[in-house]
C-alpha positions as CSV (number, residue, x, y, z in Angstrom):
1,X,3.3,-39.0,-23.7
2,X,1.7,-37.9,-26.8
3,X,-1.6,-36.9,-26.5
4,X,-2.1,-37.6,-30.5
5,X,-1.8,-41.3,-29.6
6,X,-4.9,-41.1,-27.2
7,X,-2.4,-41.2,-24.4
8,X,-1.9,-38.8,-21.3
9,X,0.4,-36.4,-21.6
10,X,3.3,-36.3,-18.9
11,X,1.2,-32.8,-17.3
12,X,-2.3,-34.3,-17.8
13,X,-1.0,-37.4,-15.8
14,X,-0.1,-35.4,-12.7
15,X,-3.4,-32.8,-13.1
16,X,-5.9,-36.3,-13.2
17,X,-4.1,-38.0,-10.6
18,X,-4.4,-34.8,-8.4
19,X,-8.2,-34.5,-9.0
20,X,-9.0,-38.3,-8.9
21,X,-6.8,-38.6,-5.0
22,X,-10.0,-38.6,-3.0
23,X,-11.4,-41.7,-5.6
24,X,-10.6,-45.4,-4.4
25,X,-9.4,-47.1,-7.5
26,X,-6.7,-49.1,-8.9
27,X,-4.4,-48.6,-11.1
28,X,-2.5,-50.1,-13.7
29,X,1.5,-51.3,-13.2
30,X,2.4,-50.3,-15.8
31,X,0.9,-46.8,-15.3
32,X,3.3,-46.7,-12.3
33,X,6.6,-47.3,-14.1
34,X,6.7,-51.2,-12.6
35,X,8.3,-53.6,-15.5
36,X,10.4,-52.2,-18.3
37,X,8.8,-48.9,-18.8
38,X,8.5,-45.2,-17.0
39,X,5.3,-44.2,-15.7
40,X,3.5,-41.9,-18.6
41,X,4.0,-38.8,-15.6
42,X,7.8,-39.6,-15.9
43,X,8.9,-40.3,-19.2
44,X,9.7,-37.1,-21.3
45,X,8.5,-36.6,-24.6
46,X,10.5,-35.4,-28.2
47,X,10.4,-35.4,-31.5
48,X,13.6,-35.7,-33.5
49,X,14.1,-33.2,-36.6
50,X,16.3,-34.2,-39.2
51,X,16.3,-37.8,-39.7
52,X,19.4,-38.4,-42.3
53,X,22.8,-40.2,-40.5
54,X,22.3,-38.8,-36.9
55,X,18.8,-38.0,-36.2
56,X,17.9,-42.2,-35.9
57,X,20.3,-42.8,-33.5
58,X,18.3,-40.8,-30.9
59,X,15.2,-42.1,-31.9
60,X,15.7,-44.1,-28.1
61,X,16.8,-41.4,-26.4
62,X,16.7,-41.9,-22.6
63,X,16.0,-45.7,-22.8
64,X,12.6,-46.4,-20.8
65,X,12.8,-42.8,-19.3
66,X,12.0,-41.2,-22.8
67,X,9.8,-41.1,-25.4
68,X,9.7,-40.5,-29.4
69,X,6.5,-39.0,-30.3
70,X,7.1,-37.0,-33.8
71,X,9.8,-37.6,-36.7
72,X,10.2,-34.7,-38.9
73,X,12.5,-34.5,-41.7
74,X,12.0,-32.8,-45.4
75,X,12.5,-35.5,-46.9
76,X,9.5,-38.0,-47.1
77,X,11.1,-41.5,-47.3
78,X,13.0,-41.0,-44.4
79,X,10.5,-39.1,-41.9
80,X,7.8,-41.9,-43.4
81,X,10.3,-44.8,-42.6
82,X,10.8,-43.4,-38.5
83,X,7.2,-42.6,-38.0
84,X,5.9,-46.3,-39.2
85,X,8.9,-47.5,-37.3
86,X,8.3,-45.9,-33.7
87,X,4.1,-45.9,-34.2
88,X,4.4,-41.7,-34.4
89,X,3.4,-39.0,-36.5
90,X,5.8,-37.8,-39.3
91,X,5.8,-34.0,-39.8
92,X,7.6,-32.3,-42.8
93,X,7.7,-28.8,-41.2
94,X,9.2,-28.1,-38.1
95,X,6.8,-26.0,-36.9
96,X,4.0,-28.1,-36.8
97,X,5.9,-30.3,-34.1
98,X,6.8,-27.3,-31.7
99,X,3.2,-26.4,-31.7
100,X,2.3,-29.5,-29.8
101,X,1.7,-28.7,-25.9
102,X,2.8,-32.3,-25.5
103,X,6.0,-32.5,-26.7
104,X,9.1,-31.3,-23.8
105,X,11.7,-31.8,-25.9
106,X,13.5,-31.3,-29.1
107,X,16.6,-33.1,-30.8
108,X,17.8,-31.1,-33.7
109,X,20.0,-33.1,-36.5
110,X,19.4,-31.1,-39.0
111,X,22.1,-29.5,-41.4
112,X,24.1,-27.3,-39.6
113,X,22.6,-24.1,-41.1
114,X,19.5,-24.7,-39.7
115,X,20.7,-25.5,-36.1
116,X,20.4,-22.4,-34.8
117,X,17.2,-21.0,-36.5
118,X,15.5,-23.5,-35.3
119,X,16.9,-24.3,-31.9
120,X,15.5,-20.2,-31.1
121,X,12.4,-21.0,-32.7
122,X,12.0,-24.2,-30.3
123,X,13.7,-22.3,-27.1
124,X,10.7,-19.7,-27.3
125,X,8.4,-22.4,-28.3
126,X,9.1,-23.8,-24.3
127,X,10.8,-27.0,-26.2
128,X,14.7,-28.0,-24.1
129,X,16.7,-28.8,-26.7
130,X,19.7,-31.4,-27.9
131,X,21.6,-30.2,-31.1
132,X,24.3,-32.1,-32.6
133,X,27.4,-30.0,-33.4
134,X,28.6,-28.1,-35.1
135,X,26.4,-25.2,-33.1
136,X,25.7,-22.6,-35.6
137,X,27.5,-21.2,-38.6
138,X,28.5,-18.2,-37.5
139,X,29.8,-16.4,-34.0
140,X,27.0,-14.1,-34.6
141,X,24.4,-17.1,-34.5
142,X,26.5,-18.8,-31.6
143,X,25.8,-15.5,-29.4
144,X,22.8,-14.7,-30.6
145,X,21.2,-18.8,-29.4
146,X,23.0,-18.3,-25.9
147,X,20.9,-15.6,-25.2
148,X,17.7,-17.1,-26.1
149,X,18.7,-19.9,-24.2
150,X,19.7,-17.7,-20.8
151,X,16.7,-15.7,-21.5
152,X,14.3,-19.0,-21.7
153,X,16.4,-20.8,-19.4
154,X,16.4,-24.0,-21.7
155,X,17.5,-26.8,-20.6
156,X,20.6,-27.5,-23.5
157,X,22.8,-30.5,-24.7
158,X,25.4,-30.1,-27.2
159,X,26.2,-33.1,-29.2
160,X,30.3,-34.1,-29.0
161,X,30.7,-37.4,-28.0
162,X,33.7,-37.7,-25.9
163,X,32.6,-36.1,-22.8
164,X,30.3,-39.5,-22.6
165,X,34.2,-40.7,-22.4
166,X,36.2,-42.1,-19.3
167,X,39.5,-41.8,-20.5
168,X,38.9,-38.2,-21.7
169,X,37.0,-37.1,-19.0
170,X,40.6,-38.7,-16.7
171,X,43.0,-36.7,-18.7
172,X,40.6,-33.4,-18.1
173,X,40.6,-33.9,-14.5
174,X,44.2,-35.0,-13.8
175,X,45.0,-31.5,-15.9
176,X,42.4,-29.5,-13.4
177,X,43.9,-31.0,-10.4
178,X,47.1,-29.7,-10.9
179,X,48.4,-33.1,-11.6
180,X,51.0,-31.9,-14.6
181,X,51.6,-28.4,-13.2
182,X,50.5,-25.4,-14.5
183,X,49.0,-25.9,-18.0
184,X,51.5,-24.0,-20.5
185,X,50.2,-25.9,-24.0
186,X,47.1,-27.5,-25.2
187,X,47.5,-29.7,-28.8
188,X,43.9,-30.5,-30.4
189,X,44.0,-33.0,-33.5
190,X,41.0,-33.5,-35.2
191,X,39.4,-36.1,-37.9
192,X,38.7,-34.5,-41.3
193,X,36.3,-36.8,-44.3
194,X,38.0,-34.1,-47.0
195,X,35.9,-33.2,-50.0
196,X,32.5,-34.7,-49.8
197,X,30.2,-32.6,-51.6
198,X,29.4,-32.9,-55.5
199,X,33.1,-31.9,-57.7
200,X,31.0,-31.5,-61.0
201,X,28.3,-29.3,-60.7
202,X,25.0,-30.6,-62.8
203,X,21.9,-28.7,-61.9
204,X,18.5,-30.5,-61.6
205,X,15.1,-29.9,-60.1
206,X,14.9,-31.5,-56.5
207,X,13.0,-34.9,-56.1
208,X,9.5,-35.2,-55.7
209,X,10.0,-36.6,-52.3
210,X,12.1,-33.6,-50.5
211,X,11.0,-30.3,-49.6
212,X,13.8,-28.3,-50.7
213,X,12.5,-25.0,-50.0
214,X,12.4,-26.3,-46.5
215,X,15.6,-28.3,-46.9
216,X,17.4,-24.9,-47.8
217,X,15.5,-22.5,-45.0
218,X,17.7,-19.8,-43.6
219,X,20.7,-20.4,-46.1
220,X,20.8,-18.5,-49.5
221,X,18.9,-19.9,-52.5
222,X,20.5,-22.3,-54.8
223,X,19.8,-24.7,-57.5
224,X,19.3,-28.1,-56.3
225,X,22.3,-30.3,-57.6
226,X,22.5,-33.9,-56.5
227,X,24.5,-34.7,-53.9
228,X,24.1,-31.6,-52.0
229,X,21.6,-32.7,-49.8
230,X,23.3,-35.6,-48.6
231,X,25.0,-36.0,-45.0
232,X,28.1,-35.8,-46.2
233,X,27.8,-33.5,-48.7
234,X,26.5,-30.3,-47.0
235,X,29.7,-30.4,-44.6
236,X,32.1,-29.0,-47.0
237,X,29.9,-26.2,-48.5
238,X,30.3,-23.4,-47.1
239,X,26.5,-22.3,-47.4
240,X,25.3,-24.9,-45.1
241,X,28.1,-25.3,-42.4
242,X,31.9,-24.3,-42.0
243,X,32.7,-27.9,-42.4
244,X,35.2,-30.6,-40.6
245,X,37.0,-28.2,-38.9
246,X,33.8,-27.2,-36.8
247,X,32.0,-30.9,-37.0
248,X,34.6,-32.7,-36.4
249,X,36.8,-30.2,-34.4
250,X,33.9,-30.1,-31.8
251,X,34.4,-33.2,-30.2
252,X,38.5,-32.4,-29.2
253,X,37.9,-28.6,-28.8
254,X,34.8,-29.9,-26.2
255,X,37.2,-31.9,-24.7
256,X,40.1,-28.8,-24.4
257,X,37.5,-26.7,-23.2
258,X,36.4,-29.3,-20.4
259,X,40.0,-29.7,-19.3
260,X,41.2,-26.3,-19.0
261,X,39.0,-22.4,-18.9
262,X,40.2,-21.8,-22.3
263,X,37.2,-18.7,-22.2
264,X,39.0,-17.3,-18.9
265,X,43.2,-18.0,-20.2
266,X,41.5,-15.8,-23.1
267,X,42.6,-16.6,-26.8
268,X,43.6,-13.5,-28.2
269,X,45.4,-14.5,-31.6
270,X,44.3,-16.9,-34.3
271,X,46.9,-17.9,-36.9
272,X,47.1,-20.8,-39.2
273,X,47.2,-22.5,-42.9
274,X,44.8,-24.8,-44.2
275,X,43.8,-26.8,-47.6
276,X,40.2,-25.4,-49.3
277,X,39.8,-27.9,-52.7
278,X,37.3,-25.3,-54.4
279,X,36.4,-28.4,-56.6
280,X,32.8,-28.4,-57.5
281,X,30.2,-27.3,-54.6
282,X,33.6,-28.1,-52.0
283,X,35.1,-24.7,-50.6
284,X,34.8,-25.7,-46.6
285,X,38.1,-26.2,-45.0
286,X,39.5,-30.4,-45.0
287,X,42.7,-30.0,-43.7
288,X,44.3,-27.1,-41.1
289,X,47.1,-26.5,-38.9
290,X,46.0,-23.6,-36.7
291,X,48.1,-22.0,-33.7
292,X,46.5,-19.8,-31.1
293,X,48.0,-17.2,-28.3
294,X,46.4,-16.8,-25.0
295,X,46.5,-13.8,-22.6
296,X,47.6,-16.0,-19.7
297,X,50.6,-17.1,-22.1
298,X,49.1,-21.1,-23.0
299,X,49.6,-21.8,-26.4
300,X,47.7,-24.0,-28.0
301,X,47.2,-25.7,-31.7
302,X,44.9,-26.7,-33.2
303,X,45.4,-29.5,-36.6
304,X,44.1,-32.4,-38.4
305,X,45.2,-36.2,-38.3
306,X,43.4,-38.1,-35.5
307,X,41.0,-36.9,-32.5
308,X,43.0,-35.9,-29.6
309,X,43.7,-33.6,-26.8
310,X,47.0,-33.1,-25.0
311,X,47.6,-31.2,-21.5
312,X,50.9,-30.2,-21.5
313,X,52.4,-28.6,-18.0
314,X,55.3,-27.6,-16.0
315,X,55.5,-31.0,-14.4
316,X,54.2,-33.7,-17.1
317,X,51.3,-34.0,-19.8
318,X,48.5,-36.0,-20.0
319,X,46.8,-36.8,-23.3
320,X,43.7,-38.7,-24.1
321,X,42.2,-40.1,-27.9
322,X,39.8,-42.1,-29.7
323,X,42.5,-44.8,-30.2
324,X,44.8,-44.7,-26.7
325,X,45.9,-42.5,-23.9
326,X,48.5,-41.6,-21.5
327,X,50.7,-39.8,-19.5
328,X,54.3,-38.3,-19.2
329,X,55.5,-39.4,-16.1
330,X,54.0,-43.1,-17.2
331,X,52.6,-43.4,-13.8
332,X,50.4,-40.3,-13.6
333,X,47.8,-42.0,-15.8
334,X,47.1,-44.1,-13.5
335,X,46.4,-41.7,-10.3
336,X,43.3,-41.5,-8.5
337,X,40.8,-38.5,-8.0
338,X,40.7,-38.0,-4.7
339,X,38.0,-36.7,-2.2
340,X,37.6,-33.3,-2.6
341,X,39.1,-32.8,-6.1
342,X,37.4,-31.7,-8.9
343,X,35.1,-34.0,-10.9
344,X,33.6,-33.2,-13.9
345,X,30.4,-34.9,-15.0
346,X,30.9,-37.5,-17.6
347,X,27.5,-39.6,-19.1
348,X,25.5,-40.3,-22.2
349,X,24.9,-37.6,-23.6
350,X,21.1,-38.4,-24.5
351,X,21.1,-40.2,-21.1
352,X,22.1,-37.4,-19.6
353,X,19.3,-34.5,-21.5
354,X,16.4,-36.6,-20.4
355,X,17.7,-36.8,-16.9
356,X,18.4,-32.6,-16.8
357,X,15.0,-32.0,-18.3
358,X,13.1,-33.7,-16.0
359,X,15.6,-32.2,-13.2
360,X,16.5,-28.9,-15.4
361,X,20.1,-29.3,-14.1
362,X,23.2,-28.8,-16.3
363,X,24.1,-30.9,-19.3
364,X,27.5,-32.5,-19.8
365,X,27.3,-30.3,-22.9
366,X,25.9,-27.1,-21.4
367,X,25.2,-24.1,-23.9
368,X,28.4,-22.0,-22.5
369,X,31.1,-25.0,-23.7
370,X,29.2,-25.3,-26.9
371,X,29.9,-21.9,-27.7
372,X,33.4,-21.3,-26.4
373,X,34.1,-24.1,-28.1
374,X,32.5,-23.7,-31.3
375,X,33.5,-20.2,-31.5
376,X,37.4,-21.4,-31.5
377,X,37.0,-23.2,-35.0
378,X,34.9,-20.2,-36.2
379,X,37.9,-17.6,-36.1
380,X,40.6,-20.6,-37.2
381,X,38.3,-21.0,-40.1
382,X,38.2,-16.8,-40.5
383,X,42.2,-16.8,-40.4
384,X,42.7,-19.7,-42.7
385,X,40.5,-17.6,-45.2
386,X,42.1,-14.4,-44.8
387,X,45.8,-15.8,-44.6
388,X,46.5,-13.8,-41.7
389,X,46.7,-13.5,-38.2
390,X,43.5,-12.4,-36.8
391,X,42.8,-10.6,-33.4
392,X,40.3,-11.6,-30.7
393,X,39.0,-10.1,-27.8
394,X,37.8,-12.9,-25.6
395,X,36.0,-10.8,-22.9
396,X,34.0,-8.6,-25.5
397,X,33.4,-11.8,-28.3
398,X,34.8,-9.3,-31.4
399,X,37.7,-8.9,-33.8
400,X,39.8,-6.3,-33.1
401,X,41.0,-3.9,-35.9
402,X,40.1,-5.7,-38.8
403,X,36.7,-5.2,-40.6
404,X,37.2,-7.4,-43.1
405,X,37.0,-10.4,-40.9
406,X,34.6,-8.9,-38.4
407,X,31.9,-9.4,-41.5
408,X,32.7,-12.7,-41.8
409,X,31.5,-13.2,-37.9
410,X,28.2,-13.0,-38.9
411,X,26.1,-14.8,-42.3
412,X,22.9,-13.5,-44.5
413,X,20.1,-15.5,-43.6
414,X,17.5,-15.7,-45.9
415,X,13.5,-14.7,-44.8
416,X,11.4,-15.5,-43.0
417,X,14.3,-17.5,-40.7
418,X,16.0,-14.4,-39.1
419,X,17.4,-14.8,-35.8
């Protein structure tokens, strides 16, 4: 709990229970966990950074089991609004909340350009960490967080929805079991919002209530223009994220991922067209059609027009959505996993984080998935770009024989937010 409150923290809770044992006295139910709540020993502590669309919604995270102790975002109406909401302290820097000893946990929903920056900066700060997707925008910051992460042995949950999802977490299973054959396609369809960000470009200095320095951090230094701040906006400029394709295209290629070793069949060619608008501050990706060769011979696509994933083998498919599912046979939808099969873990996602950090087991969105995952939309993005096919060796994580897109594998970032 947060020791700011005048509360015991969930360490200093174990520490005076084990130095009072000897002491008749009683204590509280509520203490205990009895009623609605956790005991204060139990229930893990975070602060949520980045408090625009998503950052909220996890203000609850874990139900009973969890606690909100800090809200920190760089604006000031909306960190202000959280704190008075949830009785906690706002921050507008970052830092200030991964200094506290009482905090466990930290739920990044930030802009994607400061995802991975920070997530480091938390890992080595002791901090487990939930970061909504997209992961980073780069490969190189991708590679560079799984490290940290291995090296601190963080306890990591990515954001995509749908693995909270029975009827996506069926179609991934009947495809492991062998229920369609041998996998010989994969088709991922993905949402896209199109141009968001600001078409006419009008320069203005930022409000008094945002830190824009801050809001900016690692990303190069612009003028402030409304518009681009917003949680829309920032997604199709290509300073701040690599837009739909990677935001939106997380939640399907998570799903393709779960279904099927795409890291192991081994993409090795990227190919594919796509629609950049280059109105305004909009020069992210919003629509794509992208086709990709593995090793093992599974091709797979990649487009946009809906969020789905379809198995497709030598003896059926199976195919899941937001809006429907099913099955070629008909029948195959509806078969059982049997004892002894493969079962994949499928639960709330921020359900789920509290329960590994307390347990420091997997995630349903462990740091390896992110990556794979996110790295696939990274290299459809860099072939879109370049209007060619681009070359990927899945065992060594580079571009082969092209320098020109090998640069675009890694971003600038701007001091004092190196990774």
């Amino acid at each position: 709990m947060a020791a700011e409150q005048g509360q015991l923290t969930r360490r200093g809770f174990l520490s005076a229970a084990a130095a009072a044992v000897t002491l008749p006295q009683f204590i509280p139910a509520s203490a205990l966990g009895k009623g609605d709540k956790a005991a204060p020993s139990e229930r893990i502590t975070f602060g949520v950074i980045g408090l625009g669309d998503r950052g909220p919604r996890h203000c609850k995270m874990g139900g009973a089991e969890g606690q909100l102790v800090a809200a920190c975002d760089t604006w000031k109406d909306r960190r202000e609004k959280i704190a008075a909401q949830y009785k906690v302290k706002p921050y507008a820097d970052f830092r200030e909340v991964l200094a506290r000893k009482d905090v466990d946990a930290i739920v990044i929903t930030t802009p994607d350009h400061w995802h991975v920056p920070l997530a480091i900066l938390a890992a080595k700060a002791g901090k487990d960490i939930f970061c909504e997707k997209a992961l980073g925008i780069s490969v190189e910051q991708d590679l560079a967080l799984r490290a940290v992460l291995k090296r601190y042995k963080t306890v990591f949950q990515y954001g995509p929805q749908r693995r909270a999802s029975h009827k996506f977490r069926h179609a991934c299973e009947l495809a492991r079991n062998g229920r369609i054959g041998e996998i010989k396609e994969i088709h991922i369809v993905t949402m896209t919002f199109g141009a968001c960000a600001p078409k006419k470009i009008a320069v203005q200095p930022p409000p008094e209530t945002l830190d824009y320095e801050m809001w900016m951090g690692p990303s190069r230094k612009v003028p402030y223009v409304p518009g681009r701040c917003k949680s829309r906006g920032w997604y199709t400029i290509y300073d701040h994220s690599i837009g739909w394709i990677a935001a939106w295209g997380s939640h399907v290629l998570s799903i393709a991922q779960w279904g099927y070793d795409i890291h192991k069949a081994g993409i090795t060619e990227y190919q594919g067209t796509g629609v950049i608008p280059n109105e305004g501050l909009n020069d992210n990706l919003i629509k794509w059609d992208v086709k990709m060769q593995c090793a093992n011979g599974v091709k797979m696509t990649l487009k946009t027009g809906g969020n789905s994933v379809k198995f497709v083998g030598t003896e059926g498919s199976v195919w899941a959505a937001d809006r429907g599912q099913g099955s070629d046979p008909e029948s195959l939808w509806k078969d059982a996993i049997k004892p002894g099969e493969k079962r994949l873990k499928s639960a709330n996602l921020g359900t789920d984080f509290i329960k590994c950090v307390k347990t420091r087991a997997a995630t349903v969105g462990p740091i390896d998935d992110a990556v794979y995952s996110d790295i696939m939309s990274h290299i459809a993005d860099i072939a879109i770009r370049l209007k060619r096919p681009v070359k990927w060796d899945p065992a060594k994580e580079v571009i082969v024989g092209d320098a020109e897109a090998t640069k675009m594998l890694s971003r600038p970032i701007r001091s004092p937010w190196e990774i």
